[in-house]
C-alpha positions in Angstrom: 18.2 16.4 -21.3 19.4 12.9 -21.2 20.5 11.5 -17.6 24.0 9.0 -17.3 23.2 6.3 -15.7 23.6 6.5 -11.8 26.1 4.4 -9.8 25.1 2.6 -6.9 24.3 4.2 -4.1 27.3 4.3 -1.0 26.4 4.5 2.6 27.2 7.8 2.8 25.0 9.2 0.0 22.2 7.2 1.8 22.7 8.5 4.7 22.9 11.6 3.4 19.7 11.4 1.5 18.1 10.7 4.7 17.2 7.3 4.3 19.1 6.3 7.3 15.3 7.1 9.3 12.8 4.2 8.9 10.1 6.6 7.6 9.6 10.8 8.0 8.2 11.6 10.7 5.8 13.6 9.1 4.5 11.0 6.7 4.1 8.7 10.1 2.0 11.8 11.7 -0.4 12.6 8.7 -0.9 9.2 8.7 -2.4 8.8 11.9 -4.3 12.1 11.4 -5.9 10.4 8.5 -7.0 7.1 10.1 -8.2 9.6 13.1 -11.2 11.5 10.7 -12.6 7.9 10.9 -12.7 7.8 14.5 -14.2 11.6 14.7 -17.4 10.4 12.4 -17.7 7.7 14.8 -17.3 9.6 18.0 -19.0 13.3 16.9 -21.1 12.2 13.5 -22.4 9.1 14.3 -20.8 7.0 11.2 -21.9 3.7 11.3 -20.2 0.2 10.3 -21.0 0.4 7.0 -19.8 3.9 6.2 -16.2 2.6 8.3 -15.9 -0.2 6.0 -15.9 2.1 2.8 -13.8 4.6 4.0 -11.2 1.9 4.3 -12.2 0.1 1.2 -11.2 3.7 -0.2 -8.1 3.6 1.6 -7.0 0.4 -0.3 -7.7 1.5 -3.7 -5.7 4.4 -2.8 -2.8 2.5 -1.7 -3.0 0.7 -5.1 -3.3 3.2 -6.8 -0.1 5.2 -5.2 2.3 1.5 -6.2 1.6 2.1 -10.0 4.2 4.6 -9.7 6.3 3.1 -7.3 6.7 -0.1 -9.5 7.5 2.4 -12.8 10.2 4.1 -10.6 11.6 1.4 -9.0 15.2 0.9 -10.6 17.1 -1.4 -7.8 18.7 -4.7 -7.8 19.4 -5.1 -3.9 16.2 -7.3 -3.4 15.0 -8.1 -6.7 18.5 -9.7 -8.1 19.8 -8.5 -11.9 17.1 -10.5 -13.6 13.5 -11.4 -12.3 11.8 -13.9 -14.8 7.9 -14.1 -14.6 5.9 -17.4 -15.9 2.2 -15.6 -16.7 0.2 -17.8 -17.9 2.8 -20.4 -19.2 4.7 -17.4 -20.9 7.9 -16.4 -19.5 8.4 -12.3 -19.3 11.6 -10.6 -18.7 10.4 -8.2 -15.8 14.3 -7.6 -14.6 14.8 -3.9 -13.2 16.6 -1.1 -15.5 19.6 -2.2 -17.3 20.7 1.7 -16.6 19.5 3.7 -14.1 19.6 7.4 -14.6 20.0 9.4 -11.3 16.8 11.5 -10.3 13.2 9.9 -9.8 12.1 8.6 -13.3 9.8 6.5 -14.6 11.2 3.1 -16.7 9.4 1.6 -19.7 10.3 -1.7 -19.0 8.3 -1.4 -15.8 5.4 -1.2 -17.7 4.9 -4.9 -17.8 5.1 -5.4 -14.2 3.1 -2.6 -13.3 0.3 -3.5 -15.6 0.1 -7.4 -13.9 -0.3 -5.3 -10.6 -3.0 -3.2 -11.7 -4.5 -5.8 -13.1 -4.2 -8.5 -9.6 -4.6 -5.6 -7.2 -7.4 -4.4 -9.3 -9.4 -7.7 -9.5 -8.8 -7.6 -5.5 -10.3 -3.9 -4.8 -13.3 -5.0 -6.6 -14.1 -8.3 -4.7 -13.5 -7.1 -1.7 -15.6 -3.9 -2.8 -18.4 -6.4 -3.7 -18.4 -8.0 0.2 -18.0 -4.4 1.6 -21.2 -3.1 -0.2 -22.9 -6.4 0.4 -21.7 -6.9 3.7 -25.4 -6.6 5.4 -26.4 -9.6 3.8 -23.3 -11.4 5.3 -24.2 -9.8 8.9 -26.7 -11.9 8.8 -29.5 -11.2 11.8 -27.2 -8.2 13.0 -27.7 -6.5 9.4 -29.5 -3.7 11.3 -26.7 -2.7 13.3 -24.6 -2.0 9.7 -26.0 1.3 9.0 -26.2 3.6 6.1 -23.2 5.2 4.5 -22.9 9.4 4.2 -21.1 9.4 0.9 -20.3 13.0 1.5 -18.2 12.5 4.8 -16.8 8.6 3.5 -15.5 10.6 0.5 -14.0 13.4 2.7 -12.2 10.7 5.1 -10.8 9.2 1.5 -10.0 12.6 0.8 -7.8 12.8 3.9 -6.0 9.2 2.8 -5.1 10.7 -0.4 -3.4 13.4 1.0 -1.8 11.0 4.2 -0.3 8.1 1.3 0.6 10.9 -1.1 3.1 12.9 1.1 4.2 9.3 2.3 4.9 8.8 -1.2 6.9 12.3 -2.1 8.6 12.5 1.3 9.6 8.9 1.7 9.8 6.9 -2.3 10.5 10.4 -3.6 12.4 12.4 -0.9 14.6 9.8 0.7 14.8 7.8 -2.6 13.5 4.5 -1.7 13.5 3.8 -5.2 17.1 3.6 -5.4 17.0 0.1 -3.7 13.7 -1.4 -4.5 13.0 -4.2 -7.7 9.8 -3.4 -9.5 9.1 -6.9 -8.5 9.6 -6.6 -4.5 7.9 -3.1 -5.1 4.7 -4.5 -6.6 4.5 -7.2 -3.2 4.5 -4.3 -1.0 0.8 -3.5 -1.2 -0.5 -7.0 -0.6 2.0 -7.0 2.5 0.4 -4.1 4.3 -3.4 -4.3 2.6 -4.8 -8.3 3.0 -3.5 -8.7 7.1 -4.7 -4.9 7.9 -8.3 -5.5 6.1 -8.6 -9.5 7.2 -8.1 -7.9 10.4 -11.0 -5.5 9.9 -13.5 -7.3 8.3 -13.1 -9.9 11.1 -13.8 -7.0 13.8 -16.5 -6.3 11.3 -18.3 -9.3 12.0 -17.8 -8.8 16.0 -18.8 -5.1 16.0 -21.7 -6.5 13.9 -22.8 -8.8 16.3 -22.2 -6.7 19.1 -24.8 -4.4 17.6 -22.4 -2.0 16.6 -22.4 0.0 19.3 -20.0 3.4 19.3 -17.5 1.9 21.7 -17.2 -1.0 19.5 -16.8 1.1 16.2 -14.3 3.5 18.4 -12.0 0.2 19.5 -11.9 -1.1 16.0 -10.7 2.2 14.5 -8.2 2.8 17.5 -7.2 -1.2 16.7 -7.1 -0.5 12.7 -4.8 2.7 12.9 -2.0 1.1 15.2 -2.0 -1.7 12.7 -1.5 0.8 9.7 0.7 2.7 11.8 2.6 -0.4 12.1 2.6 -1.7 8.8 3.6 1.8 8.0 7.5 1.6 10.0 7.6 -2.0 8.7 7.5 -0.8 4.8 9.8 2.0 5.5 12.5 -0.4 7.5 13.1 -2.7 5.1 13.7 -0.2 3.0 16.2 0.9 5.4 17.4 -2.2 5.1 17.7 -2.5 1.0 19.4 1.4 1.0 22.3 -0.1 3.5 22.9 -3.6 2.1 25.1 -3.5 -1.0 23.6 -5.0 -4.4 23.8 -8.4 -5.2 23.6 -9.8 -8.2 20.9 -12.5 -7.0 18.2 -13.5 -9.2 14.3 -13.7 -8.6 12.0 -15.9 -9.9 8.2 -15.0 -9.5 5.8 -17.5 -10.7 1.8 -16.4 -12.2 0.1 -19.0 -13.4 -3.2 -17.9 -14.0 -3.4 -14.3 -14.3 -7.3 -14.0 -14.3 -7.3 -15.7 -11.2 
């Protein structure tokens, strides 16, 4: 059946929805229980650099992955004004949020456009920074012993583990407290690259010092400890401002985002 088109949101009805809370509780939990399988490899299975590396090379494809849907969804005006206008390439695409929003979580064919850019961007990212991940020995330089190998079977299991940890972030938080309400496609597909470059910059830096350490176990432990209070962190931020969209009224303010070359 056809949905009316929703009216915006009051402070009540957010509150109400439970998106007066930065971020469930239980979303925040799993989340740390999925950055901690890393740490038990380390401590109990003897996972090596290498294998620590993929399992969060993993993570990022899943958190990719998870915006596709968040950008389709996203049906607010509060941060992304009435009209977004996108120069790709030299050509100017109308990338505004829905005209009409229905009530209920749905998906909105003029997201498409947006969501496909992201894909695309995010995409070209993953694979680079999959490229210096599986390469990395060579870039370890003299220390390229101290990488390791990587056990497919237990990097896949710890992927596993962020599937599960994103997705109920996804259907307790975007879904359940209907972040989606007050999020642009366009501030929505910046939310990735937000949370993902810092963290892994971060990681591939204590990469290189684990690395030249010579990787031993305290030195993998500390960098997994280090890398799940940043996710943790980056995790409340995310949540909080959209805290912040749900209680600020909308504003008809418009955003401009400029691509210029869209292979880049």
């Amino acid at each position: 059946m056809p949905s009316s088109p929703r009216s915006t949101p009051s402070p009540s009805h957010a509150a109400s929805s439970g998106s007066g809370l930065a971020a469930s509780p239980v979303a925040l939990a799993a989340l740390v229980v999925a950055n901690l399988v890393p740490l038990v490899g380390v401590v109990w299975f003897d996972w090596s650099l290498k294998a620590l590396l993929v399992a969060y090379w993993l993570e990022s494809g899943v958190v990719g992955l998870l915006n596709v849907p968040k950008i389709l969804a996203a049906s607010g005006r509060g941060d992304g004004g009435s009209s977004i206008n996108a120069t790709i390439n030299g050509r100017r695409v109308d990338l505004s949020p829905p005209e009409s929003p229905r009530d209920g979580f749905h998906f909105y064919p003029s997201n498409v456009p947006i969501a496909g850019f992201f894909a695309m961007h995010y995409g070209i990212f993953w694979v680079v920074h999959g490229v210096f991940v599986w390469s990395f020995d060579a870039f370890a330089g003299g220390a390229a012993g101290a990488v390791g190998d990587v056990p497919l079977g237990a990097v896949l299991l710890a992927a596993g583990a962020t599937v599960l940890s994103h997705g109920g972030s996804f259907a307790a938080n975007f879904v359940g407290r209907e972040e989606y309400r007050s999020v642009s496609p366009g501030t929505q597909m910046s939310e990735p690259y937000r949370r993902v470059i810092v963290l892994h910059l971060t990681i591939i830096l204590g990469a290189f010092l684990v690395a030249a350490s010579g990787a031993p176990a305290a030195a993998l432990v500390v960098m997994v400890v280090v890398k799940t209070a940043l996710d943790a962190g980056a995790h409340l931020r995310e949540h909080a401002r959209a805290e912040k969209r749900a209680k600020r009224p909308e504003e008809p303010v418009g955003e401009r985002i400029e691509v210029n070359d869209a292979s880049a």
